[in-house]
C-alpha positions as CSV (number, residue, x, y, z in Angstrom):
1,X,10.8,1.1,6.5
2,X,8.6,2.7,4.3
3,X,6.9,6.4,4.9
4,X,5.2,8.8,2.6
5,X,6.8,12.2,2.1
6,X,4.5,14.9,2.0
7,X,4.6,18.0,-0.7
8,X,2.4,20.6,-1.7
9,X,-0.5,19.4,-2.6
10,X,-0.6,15.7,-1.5
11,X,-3.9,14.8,-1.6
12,X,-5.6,11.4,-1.8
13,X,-4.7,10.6,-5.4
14,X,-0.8,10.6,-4.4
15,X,-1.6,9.1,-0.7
16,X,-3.0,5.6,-2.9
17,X,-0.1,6.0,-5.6
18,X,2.1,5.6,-2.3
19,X,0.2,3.0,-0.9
20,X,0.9,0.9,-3.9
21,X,4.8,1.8,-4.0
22,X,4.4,0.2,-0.2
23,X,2.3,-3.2,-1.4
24,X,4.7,-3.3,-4.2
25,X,7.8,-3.3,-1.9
26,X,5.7,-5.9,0.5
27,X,6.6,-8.3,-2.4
28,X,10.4,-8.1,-2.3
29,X,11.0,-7.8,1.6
30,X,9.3,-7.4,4.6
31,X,8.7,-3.8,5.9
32,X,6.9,-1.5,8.2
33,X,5.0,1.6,7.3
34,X,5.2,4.3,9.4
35,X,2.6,6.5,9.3
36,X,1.8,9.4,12.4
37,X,-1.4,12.2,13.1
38,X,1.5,14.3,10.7
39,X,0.4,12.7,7.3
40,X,-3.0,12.7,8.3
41,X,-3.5,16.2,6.2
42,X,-7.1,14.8,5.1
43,X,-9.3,12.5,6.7
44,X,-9.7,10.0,4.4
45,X,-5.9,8.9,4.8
46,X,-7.5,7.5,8.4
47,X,-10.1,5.2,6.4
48,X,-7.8,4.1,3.8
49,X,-5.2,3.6,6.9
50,X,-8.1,1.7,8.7
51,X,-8.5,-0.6,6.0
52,X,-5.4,-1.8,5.5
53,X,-5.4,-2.2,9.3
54,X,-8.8,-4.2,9.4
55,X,-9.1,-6.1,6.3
56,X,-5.3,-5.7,4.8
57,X,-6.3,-4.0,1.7
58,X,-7.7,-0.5,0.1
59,X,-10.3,-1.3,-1.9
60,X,-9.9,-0.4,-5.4
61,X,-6.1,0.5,-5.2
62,X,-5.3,-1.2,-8.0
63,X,-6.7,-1.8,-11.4
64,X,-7.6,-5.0,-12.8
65,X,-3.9,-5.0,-14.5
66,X,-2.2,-4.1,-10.8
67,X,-4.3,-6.8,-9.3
68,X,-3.0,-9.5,-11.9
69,X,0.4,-8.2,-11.6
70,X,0.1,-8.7,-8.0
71,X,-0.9,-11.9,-7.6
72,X,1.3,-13.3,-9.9
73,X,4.3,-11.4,-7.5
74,X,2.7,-13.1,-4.9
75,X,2.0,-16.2,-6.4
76,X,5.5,-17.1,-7.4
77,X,7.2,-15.9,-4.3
78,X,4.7,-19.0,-2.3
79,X,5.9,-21.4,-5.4
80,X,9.8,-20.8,-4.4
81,X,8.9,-21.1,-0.8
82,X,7.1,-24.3,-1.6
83,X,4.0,-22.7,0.0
């Protein structure tokens, strides 16, 4: 299970750094995010939140470096499962 711990001043900028601790842990085993009306201290959390929810991604979360690093994650884990 996976859930964001807010601190004083968590804003945006540390809500996407923890959204890419959670895609990075996605990798390595399944999990669930838990996220409640608590963490929403702004209201773009809710359109990030929405996007993961609609299309299964935030755009622009990574950089062109996290992307590759990504993929590649992703891409060997469907190799070893003969995907």
């Amino acid at each position: 299970m996976f859930s964001i711990v807010l601190t004083r001043g968590y804003k945006e900028r540390e809500f996407r750094e923890d959204l890419k601790k959670f895609y990075e842990l996605l990798t390595q085993k399944p999990t669930v995010f838990l996220f409640t009306d608590a963490h929403v201290i702004e209201e773009g959390f809710l359109e990030l939140i929405n996007n993961m929810l609609t299309i299964g991604m935030v755009p622009a979360l990574f950089d062109e470096e996290g992307k590759k690093a990504m993929s590649d994650k992703v891409r060997d884990e469907a190799k070893r499962k003969g995907i």
